[in-house]
C-alpha positions in Angstrom: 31.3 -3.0 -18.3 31.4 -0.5 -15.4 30.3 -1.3 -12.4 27.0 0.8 -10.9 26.9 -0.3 -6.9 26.6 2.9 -6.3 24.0 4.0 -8.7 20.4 2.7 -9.5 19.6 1.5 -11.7 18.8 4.3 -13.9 22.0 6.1 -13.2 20.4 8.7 -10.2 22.0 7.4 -7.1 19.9 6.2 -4.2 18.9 8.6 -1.1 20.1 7.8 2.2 17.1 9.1 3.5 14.7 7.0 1.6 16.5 4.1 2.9 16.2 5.2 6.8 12.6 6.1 6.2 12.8 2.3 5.1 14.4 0.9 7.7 13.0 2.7 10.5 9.3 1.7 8.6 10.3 -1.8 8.5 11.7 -1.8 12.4 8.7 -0.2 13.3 6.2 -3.2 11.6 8.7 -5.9 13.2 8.4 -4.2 16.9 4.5 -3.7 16.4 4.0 -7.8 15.1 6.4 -8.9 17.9 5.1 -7.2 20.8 7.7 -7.4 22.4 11.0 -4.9 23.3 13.2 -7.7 24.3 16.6 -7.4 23.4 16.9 -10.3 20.8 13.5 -9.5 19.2 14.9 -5.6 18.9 18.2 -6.8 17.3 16.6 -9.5 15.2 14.2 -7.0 13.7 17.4 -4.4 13.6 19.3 -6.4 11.5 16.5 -7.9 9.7 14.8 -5.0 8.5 18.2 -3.3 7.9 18.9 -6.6 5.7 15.8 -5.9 3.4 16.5 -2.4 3.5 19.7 -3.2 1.5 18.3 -5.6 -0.9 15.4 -3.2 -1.9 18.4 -0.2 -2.2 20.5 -2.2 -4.5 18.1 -3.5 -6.8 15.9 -0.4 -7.0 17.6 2.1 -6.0 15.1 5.8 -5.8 11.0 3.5 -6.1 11.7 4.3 -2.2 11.0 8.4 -2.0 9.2 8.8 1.0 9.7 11.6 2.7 9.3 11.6 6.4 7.4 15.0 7.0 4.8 15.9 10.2 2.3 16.3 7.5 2.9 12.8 6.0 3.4 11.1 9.5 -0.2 12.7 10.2 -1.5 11.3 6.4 -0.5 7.5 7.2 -2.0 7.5 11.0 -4.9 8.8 9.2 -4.6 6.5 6.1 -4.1 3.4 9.1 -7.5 4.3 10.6 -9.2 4.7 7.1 -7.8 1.2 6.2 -8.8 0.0 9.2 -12.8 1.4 9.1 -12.7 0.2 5.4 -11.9 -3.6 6.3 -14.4 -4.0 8.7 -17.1 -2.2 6.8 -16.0 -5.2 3.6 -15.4 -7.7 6.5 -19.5 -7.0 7.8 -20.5 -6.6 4.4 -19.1 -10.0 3.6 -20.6 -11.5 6.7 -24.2 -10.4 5.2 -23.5 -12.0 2.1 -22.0 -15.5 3.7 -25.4 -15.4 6.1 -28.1 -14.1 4.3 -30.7 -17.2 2.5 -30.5 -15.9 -0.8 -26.6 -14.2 -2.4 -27.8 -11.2 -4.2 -24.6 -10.3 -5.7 -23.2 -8.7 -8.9 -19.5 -10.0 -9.6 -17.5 -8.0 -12.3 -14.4 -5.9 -13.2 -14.5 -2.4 -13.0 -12.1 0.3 -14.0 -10.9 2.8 -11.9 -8.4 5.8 -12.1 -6.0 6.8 -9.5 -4.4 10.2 -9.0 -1.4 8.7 -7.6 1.8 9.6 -9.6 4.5 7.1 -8.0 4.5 3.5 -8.3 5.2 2.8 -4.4 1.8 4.9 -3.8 -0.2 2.8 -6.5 1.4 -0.2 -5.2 0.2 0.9 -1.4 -3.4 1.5 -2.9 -3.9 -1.5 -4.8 -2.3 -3.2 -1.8 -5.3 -1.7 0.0 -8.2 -2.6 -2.0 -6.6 -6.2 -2.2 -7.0 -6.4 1.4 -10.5 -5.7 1.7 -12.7 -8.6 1.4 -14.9 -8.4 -1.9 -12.3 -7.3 -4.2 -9.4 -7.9 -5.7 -6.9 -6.1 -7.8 -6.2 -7.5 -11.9 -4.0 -5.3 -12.7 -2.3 -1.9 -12.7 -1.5 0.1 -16.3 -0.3 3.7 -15.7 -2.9 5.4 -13.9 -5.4 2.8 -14.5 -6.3 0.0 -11.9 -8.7 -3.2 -13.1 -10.4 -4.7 -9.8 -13.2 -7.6 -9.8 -15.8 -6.5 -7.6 -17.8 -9.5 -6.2 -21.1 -6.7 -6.1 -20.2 -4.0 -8.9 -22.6 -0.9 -7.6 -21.6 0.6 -11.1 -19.6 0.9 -13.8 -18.6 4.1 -14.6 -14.6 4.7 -13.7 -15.5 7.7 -11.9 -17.9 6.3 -9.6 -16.2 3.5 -9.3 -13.1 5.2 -8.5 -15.0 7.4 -5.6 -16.2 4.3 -4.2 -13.4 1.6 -4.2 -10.0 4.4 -4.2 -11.4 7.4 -2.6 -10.8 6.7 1.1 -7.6 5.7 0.5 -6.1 7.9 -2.0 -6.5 11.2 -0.1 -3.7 10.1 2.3 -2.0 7.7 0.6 -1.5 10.7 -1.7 -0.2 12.6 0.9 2.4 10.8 1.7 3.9 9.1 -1.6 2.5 11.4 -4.1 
């Protein structure tokens, strides 16, 4: 059997570009957890992210195909504050339901339908609805996306879609397609 180190998995080989837009994403995360520009904490997350950087390379070889644009730079800083505005809406709307004397809620799974072609940008968009308290993702097939909503609004995949995906997908579609 030949030997495909050099390949992905599905014979295209991988880009070194997707694989610096990788690194330099995961370096980035490390330096903003840490705090810190120390030089051990810089070399750590250096050799750390470069470390994961491999491993996802190797094993998956072209999932990774970001590409680093001004226009997609802008879409995830505006994706970030859209995330951000969207947690602490669920996080407040939460707080009402843990403090109010009676739990009117609705709990259910709803079907919604993303626009999102590639599976790292579904992956980032259920990663996103996960995170906001209230829901939680099922499962992803294709373009479909089954979430349990602890107060369903509504049914219909459209609506639903509009009101769970919306805020995200605009951006997120920007910048993985």
């Amino acid at each position: 059997m030949a030997s495909d180190r050099g390949t992905a998995h599905n014979g295209v080989a991988p880009s070194p570009f997707g694989s610096i837009s990788l690194w330099l994403l995961l370096f980035a995360l490390w330096l903003i957890m840490n705090a810190s520009i120390e030089l051990p904490v810089v070399l750590t997350g250096a050799v750390i992210a470069l470390v994961i950087d491999w491993i996802f390379m190797c094993r998956s070889g072209t999932w990774w195909q970001v590409i680093l644009t001004p226009k997609s730079v802008v879409h995830f800083i505006a994706y970030t504050g859209v995330f951000f505005v969207e947690l602490v809406k669920a996080n407040l709307n939460m707080l009402r339901y843990v403090y109010s004397p009676r739990i009117d809620i609705h709990p259910g799974i709803v079907k919604i339908n993303t626009g999102l072609k590639s599976p790292i940008g579904r992956l980032a968009l259920a990663n996103s609805i996960a995170l906001t308290p209230g829901s939680l993702v099922m499962d992803i097939q294709g373009d479909v996306i089954f979430i349990h909503w602890l107060d369903v609004k509504t049914v219909d995949p459209g609506l639903a879609t509009e009101m769970i995906a919306a805020p995200f997908e605009k951006h997120l579609g920007a910048v993985f397609g």
